[in-house]
C-alpha positions in Angstrom: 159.6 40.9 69.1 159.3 43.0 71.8 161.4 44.8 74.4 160.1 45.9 77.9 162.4 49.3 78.8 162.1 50.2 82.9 161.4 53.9 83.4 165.6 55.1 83.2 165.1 53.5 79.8 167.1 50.5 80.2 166.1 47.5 78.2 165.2 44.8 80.6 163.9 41.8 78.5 163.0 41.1 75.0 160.7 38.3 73.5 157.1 38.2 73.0 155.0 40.6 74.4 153.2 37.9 76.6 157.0 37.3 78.1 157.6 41.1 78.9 154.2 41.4 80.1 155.2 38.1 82.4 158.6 39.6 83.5 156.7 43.2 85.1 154.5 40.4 86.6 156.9 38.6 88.2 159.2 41.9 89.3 156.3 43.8 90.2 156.6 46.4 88.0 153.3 49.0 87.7 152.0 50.3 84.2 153.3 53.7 84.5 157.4 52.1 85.6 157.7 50.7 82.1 157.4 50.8 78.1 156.7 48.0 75.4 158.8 48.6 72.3 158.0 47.0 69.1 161.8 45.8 68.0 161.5 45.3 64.4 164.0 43.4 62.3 167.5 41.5 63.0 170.8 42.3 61.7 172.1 39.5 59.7 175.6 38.8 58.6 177.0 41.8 60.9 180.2 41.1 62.0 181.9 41.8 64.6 185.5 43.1 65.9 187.9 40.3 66.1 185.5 38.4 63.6 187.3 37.0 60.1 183.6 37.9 58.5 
């Protein structure tokens, strides 16, 4: 998984790097506006507040 971060470091879409490179397609977005970020792992069996986990 991947995450596509504009240049004020927001995260602006995750997926395969094929669908980030899309998304800067489709919005324009030039080389130097934004970074690909490996995103490694998922957090499993995290609860959260309000949850009975």
């Amino acid at each position: 998984m991947t995450g596509l971060y504009d240049h004020q470091g927001v995260l602006r879409v995750s997926g395969d790097l094929e669908d980030c490179l899309a998304y800067a397609e489709l919005f324009g977005f030039d080389q130097e506006s934004f970074s690909l970020v490996p995103l490694v792992g998922e957090v499993q069996g995290r609860s959260h507040p309000g949850n009975s986990n």
